[in-house]
PyMOL Python script that loads the backbone (N, CA, C, O; Angstrom):
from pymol import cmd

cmd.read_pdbstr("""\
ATOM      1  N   UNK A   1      62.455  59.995  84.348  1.00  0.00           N
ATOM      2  CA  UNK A   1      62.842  61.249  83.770  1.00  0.00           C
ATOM      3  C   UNK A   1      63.548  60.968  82.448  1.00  0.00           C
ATOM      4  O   UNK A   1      64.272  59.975  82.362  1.00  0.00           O
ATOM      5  N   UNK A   2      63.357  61.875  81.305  1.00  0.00           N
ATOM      6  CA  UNK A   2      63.737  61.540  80.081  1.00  0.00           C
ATOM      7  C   UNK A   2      65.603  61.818  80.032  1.00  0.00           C
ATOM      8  O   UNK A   2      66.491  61.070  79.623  1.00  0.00           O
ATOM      9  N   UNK A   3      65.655  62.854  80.481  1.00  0.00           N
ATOM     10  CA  UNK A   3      67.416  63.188  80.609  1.00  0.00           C
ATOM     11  C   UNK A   3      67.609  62.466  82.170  1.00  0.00           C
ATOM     12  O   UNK A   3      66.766  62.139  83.006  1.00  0.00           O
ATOM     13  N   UNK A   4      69.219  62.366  82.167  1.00  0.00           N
ATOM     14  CA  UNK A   4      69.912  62.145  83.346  1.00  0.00           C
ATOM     15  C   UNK A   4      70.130  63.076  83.883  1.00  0.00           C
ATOM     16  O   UNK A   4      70.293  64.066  83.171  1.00  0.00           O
ATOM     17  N   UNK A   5      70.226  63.217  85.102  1.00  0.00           N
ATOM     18  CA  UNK A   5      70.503  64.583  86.080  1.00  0.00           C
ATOM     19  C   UNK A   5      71.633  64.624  86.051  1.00  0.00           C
ATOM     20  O   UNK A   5      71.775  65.830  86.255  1.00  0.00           O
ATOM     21  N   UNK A   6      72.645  64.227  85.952  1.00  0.00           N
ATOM     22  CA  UNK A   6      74.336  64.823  85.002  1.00  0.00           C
ATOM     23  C   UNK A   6      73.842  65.628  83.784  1.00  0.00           C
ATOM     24  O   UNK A   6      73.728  66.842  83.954  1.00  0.00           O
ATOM     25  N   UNK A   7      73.646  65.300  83.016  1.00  0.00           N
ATOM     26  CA  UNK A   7      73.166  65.850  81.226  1.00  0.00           C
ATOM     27  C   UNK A   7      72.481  67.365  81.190  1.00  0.00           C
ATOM     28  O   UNK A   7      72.778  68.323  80.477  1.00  0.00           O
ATOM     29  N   UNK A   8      71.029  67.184  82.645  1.00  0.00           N
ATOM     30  CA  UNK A   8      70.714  68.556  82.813  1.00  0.00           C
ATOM     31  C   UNK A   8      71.930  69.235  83.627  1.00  0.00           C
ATOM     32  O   UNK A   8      72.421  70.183  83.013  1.00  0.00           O
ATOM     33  N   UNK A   9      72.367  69.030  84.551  1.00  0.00           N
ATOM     34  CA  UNK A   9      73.399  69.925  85.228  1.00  0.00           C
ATOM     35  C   UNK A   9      74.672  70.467  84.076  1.00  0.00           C
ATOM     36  O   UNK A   9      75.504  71.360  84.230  1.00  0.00           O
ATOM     37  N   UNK A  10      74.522  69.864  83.305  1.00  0.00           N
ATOM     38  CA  UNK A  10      75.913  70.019  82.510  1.00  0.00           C
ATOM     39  C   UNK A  10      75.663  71.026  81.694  1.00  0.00           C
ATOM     40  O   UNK A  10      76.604  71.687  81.254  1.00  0.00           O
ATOM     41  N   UNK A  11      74.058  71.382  81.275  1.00  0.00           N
ATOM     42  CA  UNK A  11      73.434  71.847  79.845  1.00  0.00           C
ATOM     43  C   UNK A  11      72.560  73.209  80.927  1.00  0.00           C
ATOM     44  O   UNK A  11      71.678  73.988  80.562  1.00  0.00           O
ATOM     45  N   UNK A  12      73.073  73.109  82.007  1.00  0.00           N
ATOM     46  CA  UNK A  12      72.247  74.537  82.954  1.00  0.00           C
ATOM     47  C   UNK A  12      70.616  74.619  82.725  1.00  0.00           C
ATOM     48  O   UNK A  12      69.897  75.591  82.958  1.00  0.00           O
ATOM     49  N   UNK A  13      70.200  73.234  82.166  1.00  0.00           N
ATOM     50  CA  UNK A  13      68.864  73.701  81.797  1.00  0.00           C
ATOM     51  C   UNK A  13      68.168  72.449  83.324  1.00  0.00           C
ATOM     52  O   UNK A  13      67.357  71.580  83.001  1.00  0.00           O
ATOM     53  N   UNK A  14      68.533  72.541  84.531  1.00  0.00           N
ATOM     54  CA  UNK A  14      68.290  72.013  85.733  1.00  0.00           C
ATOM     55  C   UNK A  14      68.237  73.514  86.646  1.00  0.00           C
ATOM     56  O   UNK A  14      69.152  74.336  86.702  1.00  0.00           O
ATOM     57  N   UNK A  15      67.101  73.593  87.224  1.00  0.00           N
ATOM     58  CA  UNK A  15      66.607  74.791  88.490  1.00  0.00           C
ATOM     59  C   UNK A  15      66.479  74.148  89.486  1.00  0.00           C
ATOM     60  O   UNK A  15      66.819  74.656  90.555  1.00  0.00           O
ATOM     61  N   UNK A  16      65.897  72.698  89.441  1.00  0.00           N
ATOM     62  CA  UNK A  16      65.347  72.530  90.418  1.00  0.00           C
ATOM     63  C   UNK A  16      64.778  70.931  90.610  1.00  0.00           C
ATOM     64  O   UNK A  16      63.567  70.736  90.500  1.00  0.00           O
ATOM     65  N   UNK A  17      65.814  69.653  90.939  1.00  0.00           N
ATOM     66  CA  UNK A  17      65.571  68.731  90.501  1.00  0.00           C
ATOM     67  C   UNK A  17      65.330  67.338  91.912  1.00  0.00           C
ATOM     68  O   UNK A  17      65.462  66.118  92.008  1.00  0.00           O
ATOM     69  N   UNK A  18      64.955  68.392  92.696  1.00  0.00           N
ATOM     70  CA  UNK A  18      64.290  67.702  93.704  1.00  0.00           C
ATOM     71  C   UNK A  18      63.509  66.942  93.831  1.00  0.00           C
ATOM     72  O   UNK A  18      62.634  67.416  93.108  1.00  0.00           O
ATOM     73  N   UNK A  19      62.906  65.590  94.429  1.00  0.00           N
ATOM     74  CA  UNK A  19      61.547  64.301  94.455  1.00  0.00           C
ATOM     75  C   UNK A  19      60.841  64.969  94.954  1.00  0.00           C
ATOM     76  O   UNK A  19      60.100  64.153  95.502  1.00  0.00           O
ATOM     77  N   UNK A  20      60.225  66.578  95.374  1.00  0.00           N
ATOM     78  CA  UNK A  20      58.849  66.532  95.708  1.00  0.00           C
ATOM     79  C   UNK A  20      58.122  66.839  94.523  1.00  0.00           C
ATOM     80  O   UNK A  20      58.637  67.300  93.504  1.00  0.00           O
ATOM     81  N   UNK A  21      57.049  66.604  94.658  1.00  0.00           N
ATOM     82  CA  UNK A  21      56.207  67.251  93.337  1.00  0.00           C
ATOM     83  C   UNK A  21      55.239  68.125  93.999  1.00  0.00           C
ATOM     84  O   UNK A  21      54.882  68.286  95.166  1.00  0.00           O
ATOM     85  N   UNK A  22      54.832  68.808  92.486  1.00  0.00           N
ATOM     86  CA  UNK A  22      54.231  70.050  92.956  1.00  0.00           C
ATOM     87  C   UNK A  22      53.004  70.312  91.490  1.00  0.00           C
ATOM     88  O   UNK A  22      53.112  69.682  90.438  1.00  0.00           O
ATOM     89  N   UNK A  23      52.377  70.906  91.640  1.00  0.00           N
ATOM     90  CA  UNK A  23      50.588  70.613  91.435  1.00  0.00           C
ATOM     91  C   UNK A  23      50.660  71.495  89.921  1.00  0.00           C
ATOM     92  O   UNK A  23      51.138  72.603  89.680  1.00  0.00           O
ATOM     93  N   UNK A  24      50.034  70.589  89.117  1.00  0.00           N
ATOM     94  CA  UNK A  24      49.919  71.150  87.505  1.00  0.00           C
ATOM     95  C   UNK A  24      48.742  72.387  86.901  1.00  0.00           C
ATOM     96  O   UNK A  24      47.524  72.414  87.077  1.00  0.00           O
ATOM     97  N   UNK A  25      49.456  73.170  86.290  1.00  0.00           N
ATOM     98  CA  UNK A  25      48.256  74.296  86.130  1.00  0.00           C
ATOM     99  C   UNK A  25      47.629  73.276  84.936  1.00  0.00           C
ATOM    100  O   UNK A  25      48.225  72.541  84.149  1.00  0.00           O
ATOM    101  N   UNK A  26      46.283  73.513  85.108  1.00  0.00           N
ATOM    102  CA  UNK A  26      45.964  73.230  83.849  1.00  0.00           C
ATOM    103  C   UNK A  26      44.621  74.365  83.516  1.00  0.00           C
ATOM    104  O   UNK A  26      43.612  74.109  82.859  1.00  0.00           O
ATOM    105  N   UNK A  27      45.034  75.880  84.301  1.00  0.00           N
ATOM    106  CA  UNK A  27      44.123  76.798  83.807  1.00  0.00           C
ATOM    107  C   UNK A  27      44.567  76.929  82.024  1.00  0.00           C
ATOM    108  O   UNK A  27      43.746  76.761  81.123  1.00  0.00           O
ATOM    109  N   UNK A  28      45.977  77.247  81.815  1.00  0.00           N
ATOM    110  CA  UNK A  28      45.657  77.864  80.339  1.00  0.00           C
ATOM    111  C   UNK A  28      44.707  76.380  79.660  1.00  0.00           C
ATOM    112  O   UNK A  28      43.503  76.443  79.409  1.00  0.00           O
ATOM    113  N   UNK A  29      45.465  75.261  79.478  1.00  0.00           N
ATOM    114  CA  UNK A  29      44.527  74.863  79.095  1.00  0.00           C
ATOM    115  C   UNK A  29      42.643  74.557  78.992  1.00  0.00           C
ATOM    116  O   UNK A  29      41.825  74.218  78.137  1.00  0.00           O
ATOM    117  N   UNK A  30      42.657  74.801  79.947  1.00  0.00           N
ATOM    118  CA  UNK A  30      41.041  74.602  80.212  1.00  0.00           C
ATOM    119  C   UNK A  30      40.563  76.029  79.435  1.00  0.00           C
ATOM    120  O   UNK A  30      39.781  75.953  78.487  1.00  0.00           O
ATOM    121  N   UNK A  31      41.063  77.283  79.878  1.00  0.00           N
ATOM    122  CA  UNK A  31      40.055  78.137  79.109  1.00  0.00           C
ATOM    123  C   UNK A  31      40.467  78.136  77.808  1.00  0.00           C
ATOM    124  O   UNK A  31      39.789  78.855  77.076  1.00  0.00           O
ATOM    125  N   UNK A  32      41.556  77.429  77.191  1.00  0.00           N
ATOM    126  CA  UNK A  32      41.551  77.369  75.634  1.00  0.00           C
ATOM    127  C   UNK A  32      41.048  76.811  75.239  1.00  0.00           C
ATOM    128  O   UNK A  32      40.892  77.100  74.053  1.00  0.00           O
ATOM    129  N   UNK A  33      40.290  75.503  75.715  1.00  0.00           N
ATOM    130  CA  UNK A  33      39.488  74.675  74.922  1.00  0.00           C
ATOM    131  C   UNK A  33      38.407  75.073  74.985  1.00  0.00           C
ATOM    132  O   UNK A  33      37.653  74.911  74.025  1.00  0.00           O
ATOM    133  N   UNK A  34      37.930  75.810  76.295  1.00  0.00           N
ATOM    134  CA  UNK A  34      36.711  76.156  76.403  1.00  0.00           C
ATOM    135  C   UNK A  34      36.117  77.067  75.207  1.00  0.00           C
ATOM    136  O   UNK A  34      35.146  76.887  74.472  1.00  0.00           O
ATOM    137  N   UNK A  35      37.283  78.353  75.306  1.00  0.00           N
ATOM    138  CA  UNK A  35      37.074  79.317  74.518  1.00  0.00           C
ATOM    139  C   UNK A  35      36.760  78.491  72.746  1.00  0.00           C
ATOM    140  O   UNK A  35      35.737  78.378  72.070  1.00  0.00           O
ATOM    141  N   UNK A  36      38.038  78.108  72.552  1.00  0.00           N
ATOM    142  CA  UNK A  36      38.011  77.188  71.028  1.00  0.00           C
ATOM    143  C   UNK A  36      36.735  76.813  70.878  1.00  0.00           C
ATOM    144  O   UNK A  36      36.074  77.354  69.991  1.00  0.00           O
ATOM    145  N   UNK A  37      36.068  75.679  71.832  1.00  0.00           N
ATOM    146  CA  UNK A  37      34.985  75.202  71.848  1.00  0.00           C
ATOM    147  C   UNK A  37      33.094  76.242  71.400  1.00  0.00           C
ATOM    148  O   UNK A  37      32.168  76.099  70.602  1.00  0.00           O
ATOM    149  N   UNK A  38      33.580  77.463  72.831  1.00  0.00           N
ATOM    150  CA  UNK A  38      32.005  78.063  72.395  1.00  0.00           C
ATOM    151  C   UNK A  38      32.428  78.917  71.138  1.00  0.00           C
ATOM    152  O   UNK A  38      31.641  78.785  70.200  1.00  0.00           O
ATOM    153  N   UNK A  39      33.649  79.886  70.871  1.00  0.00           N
ATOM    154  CA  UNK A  39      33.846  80.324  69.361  1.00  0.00           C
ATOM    155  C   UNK A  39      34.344  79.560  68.303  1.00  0.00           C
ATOM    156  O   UNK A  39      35.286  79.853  67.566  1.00  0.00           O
ATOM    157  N   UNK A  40      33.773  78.744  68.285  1.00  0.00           N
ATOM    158  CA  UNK A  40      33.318  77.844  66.581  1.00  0.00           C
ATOM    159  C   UNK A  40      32.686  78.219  66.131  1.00  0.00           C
ATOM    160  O   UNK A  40      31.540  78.196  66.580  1.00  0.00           O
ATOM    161  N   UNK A  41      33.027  78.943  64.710  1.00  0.00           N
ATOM    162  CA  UNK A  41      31.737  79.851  64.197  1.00  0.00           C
ATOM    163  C   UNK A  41      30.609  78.624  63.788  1.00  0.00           C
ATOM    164  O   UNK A  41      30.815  77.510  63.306  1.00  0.00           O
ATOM    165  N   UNK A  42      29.512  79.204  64.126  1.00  0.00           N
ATOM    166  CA  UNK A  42      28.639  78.675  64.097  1.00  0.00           C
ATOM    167  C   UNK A  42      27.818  77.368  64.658  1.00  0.00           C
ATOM    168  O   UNK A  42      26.872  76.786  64.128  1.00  0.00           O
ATOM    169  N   UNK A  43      28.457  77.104  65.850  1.00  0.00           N
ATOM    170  CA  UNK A  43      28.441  76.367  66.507  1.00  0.00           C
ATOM    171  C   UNK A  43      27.514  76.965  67.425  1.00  0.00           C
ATOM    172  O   UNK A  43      26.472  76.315  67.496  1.00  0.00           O
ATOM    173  N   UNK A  44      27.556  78.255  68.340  1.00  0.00           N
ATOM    174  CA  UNK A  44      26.463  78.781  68.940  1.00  0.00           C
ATOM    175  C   UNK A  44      25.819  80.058  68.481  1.00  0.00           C
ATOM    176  O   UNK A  44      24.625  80.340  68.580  1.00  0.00           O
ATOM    177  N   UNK A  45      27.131  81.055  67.777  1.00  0.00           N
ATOM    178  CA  UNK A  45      26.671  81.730  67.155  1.00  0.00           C
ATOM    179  C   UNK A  45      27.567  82.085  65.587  1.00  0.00           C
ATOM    180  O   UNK A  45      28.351  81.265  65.109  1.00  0.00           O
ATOM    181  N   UNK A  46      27.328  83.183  65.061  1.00  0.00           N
ATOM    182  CA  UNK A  46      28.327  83.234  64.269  1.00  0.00           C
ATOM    183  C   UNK A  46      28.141  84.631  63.762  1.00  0.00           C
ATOM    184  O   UNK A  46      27.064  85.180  63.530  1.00  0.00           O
ATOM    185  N   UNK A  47      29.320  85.116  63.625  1.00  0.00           N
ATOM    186  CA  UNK A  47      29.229  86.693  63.655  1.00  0.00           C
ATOM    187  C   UNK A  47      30.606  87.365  62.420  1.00  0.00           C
ATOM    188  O   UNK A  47      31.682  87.831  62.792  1.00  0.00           O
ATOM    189  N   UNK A  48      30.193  87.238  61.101  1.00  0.00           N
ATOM    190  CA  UNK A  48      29.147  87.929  60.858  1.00  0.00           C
ATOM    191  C   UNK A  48      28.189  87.071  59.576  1.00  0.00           C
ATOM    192  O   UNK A  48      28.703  86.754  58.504  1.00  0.00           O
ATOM    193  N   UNK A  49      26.797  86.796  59.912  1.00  0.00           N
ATOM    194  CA  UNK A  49      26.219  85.491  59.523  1.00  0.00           C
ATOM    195  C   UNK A  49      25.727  85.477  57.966  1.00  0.00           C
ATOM    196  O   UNK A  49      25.399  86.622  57.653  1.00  0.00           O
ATOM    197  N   UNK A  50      25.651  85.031  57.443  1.00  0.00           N
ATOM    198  CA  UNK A  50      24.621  84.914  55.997  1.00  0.00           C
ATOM    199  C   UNK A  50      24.186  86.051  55.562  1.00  0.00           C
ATOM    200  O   UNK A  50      24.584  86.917  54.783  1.00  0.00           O
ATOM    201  N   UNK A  51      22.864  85.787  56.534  1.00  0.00           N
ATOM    202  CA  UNK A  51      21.836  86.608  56.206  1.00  0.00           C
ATOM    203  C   UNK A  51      21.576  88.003  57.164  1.00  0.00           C
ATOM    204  O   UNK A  51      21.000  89.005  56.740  1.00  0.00           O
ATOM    205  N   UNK A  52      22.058  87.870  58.381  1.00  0.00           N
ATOM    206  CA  UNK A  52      22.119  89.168  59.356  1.00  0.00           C
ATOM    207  C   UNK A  52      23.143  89.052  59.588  1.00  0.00           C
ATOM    208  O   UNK A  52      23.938  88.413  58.899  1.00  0.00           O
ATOM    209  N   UNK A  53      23.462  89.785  60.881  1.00  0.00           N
ATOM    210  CA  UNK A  53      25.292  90.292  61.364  1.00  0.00           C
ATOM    211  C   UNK A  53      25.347  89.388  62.077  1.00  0.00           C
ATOM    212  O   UNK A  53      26.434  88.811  62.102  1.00  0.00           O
ATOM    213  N   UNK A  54      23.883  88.678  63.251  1.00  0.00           N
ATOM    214  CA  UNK A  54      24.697  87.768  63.677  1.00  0.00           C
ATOM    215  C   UNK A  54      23.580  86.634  63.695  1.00  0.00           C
ATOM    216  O   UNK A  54      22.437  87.049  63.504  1.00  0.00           O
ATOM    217  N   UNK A  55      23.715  85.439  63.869  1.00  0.00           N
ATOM    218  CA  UNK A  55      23.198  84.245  63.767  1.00  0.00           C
ATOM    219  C   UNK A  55      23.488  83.256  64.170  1.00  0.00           C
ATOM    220  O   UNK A  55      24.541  82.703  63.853  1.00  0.00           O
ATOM    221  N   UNK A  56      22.252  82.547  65.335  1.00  0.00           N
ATOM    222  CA  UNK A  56      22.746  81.421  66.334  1.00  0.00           C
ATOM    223  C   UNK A  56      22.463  80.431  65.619  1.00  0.00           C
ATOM    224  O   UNK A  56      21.526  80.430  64.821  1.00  0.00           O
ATOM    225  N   UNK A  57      23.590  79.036  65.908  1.00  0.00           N
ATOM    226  CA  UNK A  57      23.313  77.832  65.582  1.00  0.00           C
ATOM    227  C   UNK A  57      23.156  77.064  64.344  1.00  0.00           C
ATOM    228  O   UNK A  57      22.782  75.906  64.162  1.00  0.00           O
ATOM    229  N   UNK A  58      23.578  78.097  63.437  1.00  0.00           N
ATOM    230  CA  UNK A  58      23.372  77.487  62.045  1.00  0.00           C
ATOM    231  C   UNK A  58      23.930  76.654  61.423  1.00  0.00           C
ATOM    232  O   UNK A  58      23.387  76.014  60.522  1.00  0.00           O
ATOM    233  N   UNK A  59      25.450  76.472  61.898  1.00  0.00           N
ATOM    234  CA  UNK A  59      26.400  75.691  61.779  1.00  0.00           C
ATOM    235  C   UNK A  59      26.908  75.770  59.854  1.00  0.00           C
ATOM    236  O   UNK A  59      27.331  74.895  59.099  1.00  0.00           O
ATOM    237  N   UNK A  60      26.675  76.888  59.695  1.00  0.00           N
ATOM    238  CA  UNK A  60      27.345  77.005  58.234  1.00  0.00           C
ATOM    239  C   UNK A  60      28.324  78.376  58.464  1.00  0.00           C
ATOM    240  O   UNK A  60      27.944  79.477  58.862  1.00  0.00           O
ATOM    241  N   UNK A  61      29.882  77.913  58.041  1.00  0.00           N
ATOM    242  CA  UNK A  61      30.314  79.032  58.197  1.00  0.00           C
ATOM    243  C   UNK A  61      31.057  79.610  57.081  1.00  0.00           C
ATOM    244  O   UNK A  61      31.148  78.999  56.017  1.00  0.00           O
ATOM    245  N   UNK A  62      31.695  80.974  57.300  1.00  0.00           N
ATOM    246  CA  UNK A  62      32.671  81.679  55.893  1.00  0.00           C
ATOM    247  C   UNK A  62      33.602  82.227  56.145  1.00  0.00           C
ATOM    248  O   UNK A  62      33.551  82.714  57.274  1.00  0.00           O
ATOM    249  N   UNK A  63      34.723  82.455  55.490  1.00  0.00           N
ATOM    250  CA  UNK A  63      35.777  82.873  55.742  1.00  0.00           C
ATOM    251  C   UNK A  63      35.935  84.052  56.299  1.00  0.00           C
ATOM    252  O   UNK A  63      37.067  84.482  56.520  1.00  0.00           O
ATOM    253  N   UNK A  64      34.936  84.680  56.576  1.00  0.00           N
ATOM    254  CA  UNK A  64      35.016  86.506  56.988  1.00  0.00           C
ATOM    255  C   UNK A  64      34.040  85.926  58.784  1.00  0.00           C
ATOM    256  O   UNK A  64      33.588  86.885  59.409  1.00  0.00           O
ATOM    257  N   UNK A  65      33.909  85.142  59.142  1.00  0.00           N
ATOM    258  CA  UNK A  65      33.305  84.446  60.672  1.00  0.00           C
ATOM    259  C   UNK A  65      34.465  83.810  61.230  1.00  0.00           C
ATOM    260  O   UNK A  65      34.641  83.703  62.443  1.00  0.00           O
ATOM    261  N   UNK A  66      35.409  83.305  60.183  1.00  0.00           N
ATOM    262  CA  UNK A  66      36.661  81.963  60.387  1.00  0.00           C
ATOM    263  C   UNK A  66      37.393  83.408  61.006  1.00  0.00           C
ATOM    264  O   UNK A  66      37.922  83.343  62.115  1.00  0.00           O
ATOM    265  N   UNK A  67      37.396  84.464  60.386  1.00  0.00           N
ATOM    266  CA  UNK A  67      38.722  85.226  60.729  1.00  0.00           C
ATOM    267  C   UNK A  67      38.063  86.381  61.902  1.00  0.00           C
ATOM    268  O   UNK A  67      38.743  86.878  62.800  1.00  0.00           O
ATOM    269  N   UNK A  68      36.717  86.647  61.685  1.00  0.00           N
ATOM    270  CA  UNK A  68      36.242  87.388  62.986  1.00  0.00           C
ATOM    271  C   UNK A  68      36.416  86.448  64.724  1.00  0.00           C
ATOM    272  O   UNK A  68      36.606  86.910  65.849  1.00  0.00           O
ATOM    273  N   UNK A  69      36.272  85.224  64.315  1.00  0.00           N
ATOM    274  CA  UNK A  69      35.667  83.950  65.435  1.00  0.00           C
ATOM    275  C   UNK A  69      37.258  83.755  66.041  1.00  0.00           C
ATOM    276  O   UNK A  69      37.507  83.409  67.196  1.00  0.00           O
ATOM    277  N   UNK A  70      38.357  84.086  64.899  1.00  0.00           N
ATOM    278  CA  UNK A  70      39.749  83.683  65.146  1.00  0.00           C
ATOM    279  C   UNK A  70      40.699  85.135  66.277  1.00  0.00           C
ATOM    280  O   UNK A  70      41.608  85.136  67.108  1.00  0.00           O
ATOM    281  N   UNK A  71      39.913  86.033  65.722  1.00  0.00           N
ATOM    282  CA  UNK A  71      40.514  87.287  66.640  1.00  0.00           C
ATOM    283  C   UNK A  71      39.715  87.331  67.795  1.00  0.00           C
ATOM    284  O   UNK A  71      40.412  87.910  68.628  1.00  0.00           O
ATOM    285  N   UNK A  72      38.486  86.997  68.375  1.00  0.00           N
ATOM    286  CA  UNK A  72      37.581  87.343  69.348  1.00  0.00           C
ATOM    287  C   UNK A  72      38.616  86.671  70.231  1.00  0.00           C
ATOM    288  O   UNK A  72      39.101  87.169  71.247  1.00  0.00           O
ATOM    289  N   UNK A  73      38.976  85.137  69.575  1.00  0.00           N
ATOM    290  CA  UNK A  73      39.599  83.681  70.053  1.00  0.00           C
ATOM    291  C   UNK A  73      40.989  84.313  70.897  1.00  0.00           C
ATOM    292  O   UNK A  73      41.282  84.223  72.090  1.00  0.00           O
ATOM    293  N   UNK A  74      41.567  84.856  69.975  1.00  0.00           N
ATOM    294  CA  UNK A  74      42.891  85.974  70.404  1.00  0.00           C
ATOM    295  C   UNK A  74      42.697  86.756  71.248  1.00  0.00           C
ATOM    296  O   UNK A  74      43.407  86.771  72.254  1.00  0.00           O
ATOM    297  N   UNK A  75      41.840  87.482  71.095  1.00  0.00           N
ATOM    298  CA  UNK A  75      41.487  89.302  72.484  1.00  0.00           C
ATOM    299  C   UNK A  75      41.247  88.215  73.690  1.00  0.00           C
ATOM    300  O   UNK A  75      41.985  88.394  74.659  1.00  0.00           O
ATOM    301  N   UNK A  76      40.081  86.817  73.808  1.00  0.00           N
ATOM    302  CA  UNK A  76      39.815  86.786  75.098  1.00  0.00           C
ATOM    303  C   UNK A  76      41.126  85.818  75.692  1.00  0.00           C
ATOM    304  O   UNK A  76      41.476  85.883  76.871  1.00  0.00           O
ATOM    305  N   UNK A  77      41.753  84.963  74.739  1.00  0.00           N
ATOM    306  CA  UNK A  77      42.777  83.768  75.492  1.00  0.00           C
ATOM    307  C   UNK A  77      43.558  85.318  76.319  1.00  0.00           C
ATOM    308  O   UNK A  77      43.537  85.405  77.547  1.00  0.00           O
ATOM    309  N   UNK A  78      44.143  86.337  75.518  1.00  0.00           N
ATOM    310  CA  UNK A  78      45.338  87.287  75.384  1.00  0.00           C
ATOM    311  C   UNK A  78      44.567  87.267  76.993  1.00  0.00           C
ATOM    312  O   UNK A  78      45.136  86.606  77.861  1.00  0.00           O
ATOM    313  N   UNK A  79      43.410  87.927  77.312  1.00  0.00           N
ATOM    314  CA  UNK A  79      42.746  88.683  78.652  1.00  0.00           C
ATOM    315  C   UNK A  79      42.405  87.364  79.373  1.00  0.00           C
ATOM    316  O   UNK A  79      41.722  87.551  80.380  1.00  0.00           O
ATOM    317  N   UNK A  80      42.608  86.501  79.199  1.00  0.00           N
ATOM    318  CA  UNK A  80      41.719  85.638  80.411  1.00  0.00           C
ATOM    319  C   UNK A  80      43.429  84.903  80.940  1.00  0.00           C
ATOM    320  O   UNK A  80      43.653  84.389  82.036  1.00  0.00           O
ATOM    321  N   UNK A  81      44.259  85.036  79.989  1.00  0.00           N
ATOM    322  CA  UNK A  81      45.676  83.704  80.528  1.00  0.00           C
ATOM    323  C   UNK A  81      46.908  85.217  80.932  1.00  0.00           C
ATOM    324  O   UNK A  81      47.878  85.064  81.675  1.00  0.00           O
ATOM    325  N   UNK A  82      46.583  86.474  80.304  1.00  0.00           N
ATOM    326  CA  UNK A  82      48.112  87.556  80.897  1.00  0.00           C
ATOM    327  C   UNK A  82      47.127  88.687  81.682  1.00  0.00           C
ATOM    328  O   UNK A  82      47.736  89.022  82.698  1.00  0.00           O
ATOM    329  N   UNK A  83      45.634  89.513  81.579  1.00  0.00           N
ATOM    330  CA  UNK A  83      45.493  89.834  82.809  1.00  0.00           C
ATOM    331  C   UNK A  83      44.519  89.359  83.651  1.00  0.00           C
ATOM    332  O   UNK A  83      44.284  89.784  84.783  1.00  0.00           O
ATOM    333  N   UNK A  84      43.750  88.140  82.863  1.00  0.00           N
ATOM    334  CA  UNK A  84      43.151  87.730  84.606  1.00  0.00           C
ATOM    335  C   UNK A  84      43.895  86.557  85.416  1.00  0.00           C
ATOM    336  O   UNK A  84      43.476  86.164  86.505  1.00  0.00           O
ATOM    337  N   UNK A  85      44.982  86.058  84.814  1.00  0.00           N
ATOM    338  CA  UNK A  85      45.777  85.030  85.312  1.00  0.00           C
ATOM    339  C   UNK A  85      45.263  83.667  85.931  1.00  0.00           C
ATOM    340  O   UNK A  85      45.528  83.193  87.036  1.00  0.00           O
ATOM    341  N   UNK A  86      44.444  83.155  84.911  1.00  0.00           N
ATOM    342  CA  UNK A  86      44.051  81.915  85.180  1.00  0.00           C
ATOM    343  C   UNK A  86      44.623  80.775  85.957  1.00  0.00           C
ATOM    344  O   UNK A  86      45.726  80.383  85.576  1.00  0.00           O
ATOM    345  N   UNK A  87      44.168  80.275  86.805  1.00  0.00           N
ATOM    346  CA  UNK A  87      44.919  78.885  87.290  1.00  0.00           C
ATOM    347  C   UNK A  87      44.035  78.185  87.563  1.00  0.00           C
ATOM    348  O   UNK A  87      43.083  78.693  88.155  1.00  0.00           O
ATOM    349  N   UNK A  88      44.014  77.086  87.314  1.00  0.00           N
ATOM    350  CA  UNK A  88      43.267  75.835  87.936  1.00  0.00           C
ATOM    351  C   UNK A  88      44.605  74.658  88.284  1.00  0.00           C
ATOM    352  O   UNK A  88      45.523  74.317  87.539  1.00  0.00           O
ATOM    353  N   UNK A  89      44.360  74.312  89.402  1.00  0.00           N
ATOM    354  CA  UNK A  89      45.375  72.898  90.238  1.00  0.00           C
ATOM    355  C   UNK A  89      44.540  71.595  90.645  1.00  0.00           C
ATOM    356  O   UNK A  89      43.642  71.397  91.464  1.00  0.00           O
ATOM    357  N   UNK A  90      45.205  70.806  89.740  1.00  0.00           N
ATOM    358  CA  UNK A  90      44.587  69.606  89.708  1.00  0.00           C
ATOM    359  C   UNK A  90      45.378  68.471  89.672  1.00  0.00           C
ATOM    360  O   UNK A  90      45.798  68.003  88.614  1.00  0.00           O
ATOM    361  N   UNK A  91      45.672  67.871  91.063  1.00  0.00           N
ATOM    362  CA  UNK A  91      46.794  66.617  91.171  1.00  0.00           C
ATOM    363  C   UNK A  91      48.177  67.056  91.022  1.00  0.00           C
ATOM    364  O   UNK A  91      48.540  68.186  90.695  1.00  0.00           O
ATOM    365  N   UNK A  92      48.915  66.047  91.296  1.00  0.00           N
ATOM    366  CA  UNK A  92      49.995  66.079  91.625  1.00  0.00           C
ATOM    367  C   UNK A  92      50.833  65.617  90.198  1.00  0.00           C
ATOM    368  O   UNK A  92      50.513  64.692  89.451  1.00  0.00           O
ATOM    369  N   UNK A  93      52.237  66.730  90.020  1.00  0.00           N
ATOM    370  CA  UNK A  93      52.851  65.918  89.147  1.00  0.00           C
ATOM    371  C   UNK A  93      54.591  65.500  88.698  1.00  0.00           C
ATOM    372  O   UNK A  93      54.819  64.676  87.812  1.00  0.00           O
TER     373      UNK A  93
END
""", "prot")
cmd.dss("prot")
cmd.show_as("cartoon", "prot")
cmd.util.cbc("prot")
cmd.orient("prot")
């Protein structure tokens, strides 16, 4: 442990400093990378594209896709991590 268990007790920032362990979310992370991952503009699609509104796979992107691709990124983390309440438990920590 990085602090001493005097140092946390002293600084009230100790809840709960018991040897069992107990199991790591690693939902937010997983759907943030996921999400990050498929909205890369232009990576699968890109919206809003070149030449039409929308366009798969082209892998060229613009600043008006960077900032559409960046809010989609926002609405779904906001809905998938405060109301569908993601969790995934994986090992002990």
């Amino acid at each position: 442990m990085f602090f001493s268990h005097y140092s946390l007790n002293c600084l009230g920032l100790c809840r709960c400093l018991k040897e069992e362990k107990t199991m790591l979310d690693w939902g937010p992370d997983f759907v943030a990378m996921v999400l990050f991952v498929l909205l890369t503009p232009g990576l699968l699609f890109q919206v809003p594209g070149h030449h039409m509104c929308v366009e798969f796979g082209n892998f060229k992107i613009s600043g008006a896709s960077v900032l559409i691709h960046s809010l989609l990124y926002f609405g779904l983390i906001c809905v998938f991590l405060l109301a569908v309440n993601v969790h995934l438990y994986f090992g002990k920590g």
